[in-house]
N, C-alpha and C positions, 0 to 999 in steps of 0.2 A: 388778504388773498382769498381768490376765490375757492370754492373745493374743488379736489382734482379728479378729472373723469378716468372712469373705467378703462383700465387696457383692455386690449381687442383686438380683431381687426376690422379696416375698413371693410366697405361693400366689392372696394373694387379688388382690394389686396385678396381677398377671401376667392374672389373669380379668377386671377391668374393662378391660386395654389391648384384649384378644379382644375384647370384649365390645361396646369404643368400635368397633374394624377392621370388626367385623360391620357398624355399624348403619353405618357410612362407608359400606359396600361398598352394602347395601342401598338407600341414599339414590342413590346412584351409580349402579346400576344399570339401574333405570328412564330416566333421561337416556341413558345408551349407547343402549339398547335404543330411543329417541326419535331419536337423532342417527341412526342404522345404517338406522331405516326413512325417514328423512328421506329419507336417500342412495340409497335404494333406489328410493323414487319420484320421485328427480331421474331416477336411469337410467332408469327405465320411460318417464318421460315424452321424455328424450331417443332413448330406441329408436324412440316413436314419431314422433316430428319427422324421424327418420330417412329412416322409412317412410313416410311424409307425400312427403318431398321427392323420395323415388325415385318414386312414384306419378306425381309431378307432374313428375319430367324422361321416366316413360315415356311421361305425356300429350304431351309434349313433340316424343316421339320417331314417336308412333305417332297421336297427332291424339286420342286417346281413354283409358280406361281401361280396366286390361283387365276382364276375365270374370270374376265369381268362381271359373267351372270354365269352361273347352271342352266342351263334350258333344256327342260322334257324328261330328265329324269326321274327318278324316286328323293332327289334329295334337292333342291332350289337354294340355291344361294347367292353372294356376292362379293364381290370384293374387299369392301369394306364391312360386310359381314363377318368373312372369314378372317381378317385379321384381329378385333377383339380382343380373343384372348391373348395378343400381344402387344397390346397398350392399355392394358392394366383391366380391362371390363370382362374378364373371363366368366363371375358372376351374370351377367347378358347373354355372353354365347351359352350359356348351360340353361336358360330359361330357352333358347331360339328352338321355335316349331321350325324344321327342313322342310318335312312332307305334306304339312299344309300351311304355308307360307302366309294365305290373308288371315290369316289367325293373330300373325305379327303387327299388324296395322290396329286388328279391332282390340288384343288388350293392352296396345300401348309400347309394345316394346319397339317396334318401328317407331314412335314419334320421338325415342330418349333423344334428348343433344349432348353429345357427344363432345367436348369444349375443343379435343384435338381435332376434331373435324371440321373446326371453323376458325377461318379469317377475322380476327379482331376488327381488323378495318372495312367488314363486308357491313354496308347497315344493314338491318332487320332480317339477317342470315340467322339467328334464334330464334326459332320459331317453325312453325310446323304447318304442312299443306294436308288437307283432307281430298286423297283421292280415292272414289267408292267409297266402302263404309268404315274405312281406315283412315288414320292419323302416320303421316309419316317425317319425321325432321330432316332438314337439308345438311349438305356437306357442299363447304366451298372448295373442296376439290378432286379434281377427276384424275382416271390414270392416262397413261398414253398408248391409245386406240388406235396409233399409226397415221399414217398421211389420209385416211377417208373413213371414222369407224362407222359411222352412220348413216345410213340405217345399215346393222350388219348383213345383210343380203348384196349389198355391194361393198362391200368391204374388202379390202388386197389381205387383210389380215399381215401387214406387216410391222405392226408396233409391239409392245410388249403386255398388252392384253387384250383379248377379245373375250367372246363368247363360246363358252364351251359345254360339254355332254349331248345328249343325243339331239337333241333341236336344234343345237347352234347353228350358226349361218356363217359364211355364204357353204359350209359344206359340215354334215355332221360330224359327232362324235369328233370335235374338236378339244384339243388339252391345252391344261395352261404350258405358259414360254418359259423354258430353266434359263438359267445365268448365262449358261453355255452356247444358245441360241441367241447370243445376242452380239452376233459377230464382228458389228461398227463397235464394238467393244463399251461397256459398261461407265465408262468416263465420257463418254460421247454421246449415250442415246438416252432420251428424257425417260422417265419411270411416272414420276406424278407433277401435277400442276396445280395452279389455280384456276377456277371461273367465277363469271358474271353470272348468277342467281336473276330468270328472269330477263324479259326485253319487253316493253309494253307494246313499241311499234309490229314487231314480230308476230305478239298473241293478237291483235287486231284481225289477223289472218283465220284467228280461230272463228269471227263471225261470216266470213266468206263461205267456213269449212263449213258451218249447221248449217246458211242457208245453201248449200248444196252447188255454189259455181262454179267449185274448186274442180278442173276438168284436166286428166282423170282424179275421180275420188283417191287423196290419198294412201299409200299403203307402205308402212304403218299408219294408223288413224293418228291424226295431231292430238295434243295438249298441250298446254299452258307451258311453256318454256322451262316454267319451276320446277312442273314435276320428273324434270328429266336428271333434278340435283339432287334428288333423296339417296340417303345413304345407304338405304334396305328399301330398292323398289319392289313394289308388288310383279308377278309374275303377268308379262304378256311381251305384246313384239316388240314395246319402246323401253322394255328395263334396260337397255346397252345404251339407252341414250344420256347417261353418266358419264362417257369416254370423250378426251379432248383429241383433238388434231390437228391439221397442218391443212386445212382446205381455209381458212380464211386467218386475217393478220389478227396479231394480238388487240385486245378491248374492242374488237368486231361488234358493232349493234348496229342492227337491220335500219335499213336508212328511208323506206317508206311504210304508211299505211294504209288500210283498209278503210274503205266506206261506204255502204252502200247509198245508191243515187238521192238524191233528195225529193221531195215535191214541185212539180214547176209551179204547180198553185195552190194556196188554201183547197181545203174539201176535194185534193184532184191526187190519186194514188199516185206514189212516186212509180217511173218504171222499175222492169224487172235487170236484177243489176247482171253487168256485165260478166263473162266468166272468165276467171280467174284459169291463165294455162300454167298447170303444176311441173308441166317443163321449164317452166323460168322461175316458179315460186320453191320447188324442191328442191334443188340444189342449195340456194340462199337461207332454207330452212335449216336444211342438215347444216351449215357450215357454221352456222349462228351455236347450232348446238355444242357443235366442237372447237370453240373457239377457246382458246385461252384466257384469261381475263382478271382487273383484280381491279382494287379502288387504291393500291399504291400508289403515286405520280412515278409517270415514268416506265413501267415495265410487271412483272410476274415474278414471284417467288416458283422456284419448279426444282427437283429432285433429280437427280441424274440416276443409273441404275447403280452406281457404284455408292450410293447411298450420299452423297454430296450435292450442295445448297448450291444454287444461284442464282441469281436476279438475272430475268433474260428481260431484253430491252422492249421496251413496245413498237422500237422501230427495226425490228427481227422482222428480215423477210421472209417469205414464202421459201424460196428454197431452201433457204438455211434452216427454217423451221421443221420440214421437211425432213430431212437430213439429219437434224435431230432426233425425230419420231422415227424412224423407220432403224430396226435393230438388225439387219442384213443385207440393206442395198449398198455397199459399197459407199455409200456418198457420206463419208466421215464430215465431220461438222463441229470445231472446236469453240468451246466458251472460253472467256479470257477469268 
């Protein structure tokens, strides 16, 4: 008898074991990929119950809520400033310069990431924007600025934060909203939400803005979409552009771009570009800003005033959204 060969396997038997691994893997990893984002918006929604309940021991504290921003006083702040010392970083609030606020940016304390302030499922929400000679970290979530918060000069000021002390808008020496003013009743009217960090279509509009076609010149002056998500904005007219609202539908992103005209021929200067009328670009600005938003499938994590979590749908209309946001117009608005 001959000698007996090697067990093994063949070439082909070895290709369908590959073959089976793959389709396992593949089967498989859709459910990871479903379990992971599961997990992700249990955090998100527990960041915001967090923030909910710091809210609700500074009402506690201070009789009221605070500001969206301070404006013009001796003391600048913000919202997510002022709660700090009641999700655990009271160390931070005890380091914060009030009475000169860009101080916060250039040594750093503006740029901390705050891990409650951020969306799991937001990408590259860790990490920080340099605006001036400051450093400041994003929050993927905003409060509720009401059915129109921005820019606050038009504002109804019907949600449950705005701008307030002597500069605020649309009228001074505005205070923050207590519990009690919140007459649609605190199970019915949103408190905090999530957004979209960012639109690239949107900031396209910032090359319109420098070269100058934007007619009339904005007021407030634009910027980059991002820096309207910082947690500790620096002091001027767009710190209030943090605030969500009920002017455009949930995961809202601007649906054209900018460009200016090309060259018709080698060596021959492009024309001068068209002007851009800020009566149709303004509004669609503002509403991008206050838009809702998440990278969940399906809908937003958002905080009621009663300190309670819910998923609101991405197919949440306008008024219903509405209606949510507004803490005294009558138009109650139930979540299931």
């Amino acid at each position: 008898m001959g000698p007996r060969g090697k067990p093994g396997f063949t070439l082909i038997e070895l290709l369908v074991v590959i073959a089976i691994i793959a389709i396992l893997i593949g089967l498989l990893l859709p459910a990871v990929q479903k379990v992971r984002e599961a997990a992700s918006r249990m955090t998100c929604a527990n960041n915001l119950k967090q923030l909910a309940l710091a809210l609700h021991s500074y009402h506690d504290s201070n009789e009221r809520l605070p500001g969206a921003v301070e404006q013009g006083g001796g003391r600048y702040s913000s919202l997510f400033v002022e709660v700090l010392p009641y999700i655990e970083q009271d160390p931070l609030y005890k380091q914060w310069d009030f009475t000169t606020p860009l101080t916060n940016g250039t040594t750093g304390r503006s740029a901390t990431r705050i891990k409650v302030y951020l969306c799991p499922s937001h990408p590259e929400a860790d990490r920080t924007i340099t605006l001036g000679s400051g450093a400041y970290a994003f929050t993927t979530y905003g409060g509720n600025g009401g059915t129109r918060p921005f820019p606050p000069a038009l504002s109804p000021v019907d949600g449950v934060f705005h701008t307030t002390g002597p500069g605020s808008q649309p009228v001074p020496n505005q205070r923050g909203v207590k519990l009690e003013h919140i007459k649609d009743g605190t199970s019915n009217t949103l408190m905090l939400g999530e957004r979209i960090i960012g639109d690239g279509n949107l900031d396209t509009f910032l090359g319109a803005w420098s070269a100058g076609v934007i007619t009339p010149p904005p007021d407030p002056p634009l910027q980059s979409v991002a820096a309207y998500a910082v947690w500790a904005p620096p002091p001027g007219p767009n710190a209030a552009g943090g605030l969500l609202g009920a002017t455009a539908p949930i995961n809202y992103r601007h649906g054209t771009i900018w460009s200016p005209p090309a060259s018709p021929f080698p060596g021959v200067p492009p024309p001068p570009p068209p002007p851009v009328p800020w009566s149709t670009l303004g509004p669609q600005w503002w509403a991008r800003l206050a838009a809702y938003g998440s990278f969940h499938p399906h809908g937003v994590n958002v905080a009621l005033a009663d300190g309670s979590i819910r998923f609101l749908s991405a197919t949440t209309s306008l008024p219903t959204l509405a209606a949510l946001s507004t803490r005294a117009a009558g138009d109650l608005a139930t979540l299931e």
